[in-house]
C-alpha positions, 0 to 999 in steps of 0.5 A: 500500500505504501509503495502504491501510495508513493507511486501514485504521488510521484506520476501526480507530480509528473503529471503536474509537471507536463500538463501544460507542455505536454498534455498526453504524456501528463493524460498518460500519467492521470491513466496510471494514476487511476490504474494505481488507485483502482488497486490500492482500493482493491487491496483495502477492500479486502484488507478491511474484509479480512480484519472483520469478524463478522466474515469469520464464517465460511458462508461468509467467505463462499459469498465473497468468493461466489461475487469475486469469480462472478464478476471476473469470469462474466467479462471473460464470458467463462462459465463458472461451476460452484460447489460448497461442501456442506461440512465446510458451512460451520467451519470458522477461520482465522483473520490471517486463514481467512486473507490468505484463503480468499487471496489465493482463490483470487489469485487462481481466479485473476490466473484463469482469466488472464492466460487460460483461455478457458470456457469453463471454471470448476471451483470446490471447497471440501471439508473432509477428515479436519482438511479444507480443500480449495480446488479450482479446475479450468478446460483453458490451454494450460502451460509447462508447470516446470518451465513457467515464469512464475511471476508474483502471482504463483509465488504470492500463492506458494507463501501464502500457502507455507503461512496456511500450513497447507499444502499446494500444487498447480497441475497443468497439461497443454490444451487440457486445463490447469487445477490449482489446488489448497488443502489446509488443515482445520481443527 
């Protein structure tokens, strides 16, 4: 947040700078300076969700999730397959579980949207001998899991993971999909 914040004053002090001598480039900085802030409220959206207590509940987090994907995949017109366990609905979650559940979810949500190419999107969250387990399983193009370029996204999802405790894999086979997958251990 504060190095979106820093970002964000040093483009507004450029665009100050050009507006009068060169008015695209300061248009090109007000862009980035939209772009800057549409992700800094993101991400205190889901700062202030994650802190409240009142969405300690799975059924509370189903929901964010069911609106999140939604909204993401009607864009992409990417039909999307919901399935809640029924034994996950009286589970609760931690603040810390919580943030990093959904933000893993997000991140496989963001990853299916941007390169899969898919048409079709099966999520399910299973509770079954003490382990919750997140799967989200695409019919997108896939990609060589060994040789990828795992950017921040994967790697975001890989230490949110070890925080979890929880175990995590990406499976992927060119032309048949990508399943990313989360089981973490619950008392």
């Amino acid at each position: 947040i504060g190095s979106t914040l820093s970002t964000i004053n040093i483009l507004s002090m450029m665009a100050k700078s050009k507006i009068i001598e060169d008015p695209v480039k300061a248009s090109e900085y007000i862009g980035k300076i939209g772009d800057n802030s549409s992700r800094l409220m993101e991400a205190m959206d889901d700062i202030v969700w994650s802190i409240n207590p009142m969405n300690d509940t799975m059924q509370k987090i189903f929901a964010r999730m069911r609106e999140f994907a939604t909204e993401v995949f009607e864009a992409k017109e990417i039909n999307t397959h919901f399935h809640f366990d029924e034994r996950t609905y009286d589970l609760s979650l931690n603040m810390e579980q919580r943030r990093d559940f959904f933000l893993i979810f997000k991140e496989a949500v963001n990853n299916v949207a941007k390169y899969a190419n898919a048409t079709e999107v099966n999520i399910d969250v299973v509770f079954k001998d003490h382990t919750l387990s997140l799967i989200v399983k695409d019919n997108g193009n896939g990609f060589d899991v060994a040789n990828a370029d795992t950017g921040n996204g994967l790697n975001n999802m890989q230490k949110r993971a070890e925080k979890l405790n929880a175990k995590f894999d990406i499976s992927s086979e060119q032309n048949a999909g990508t399943t990313v997958s989360l089981e973490m251990h619950v008392a």
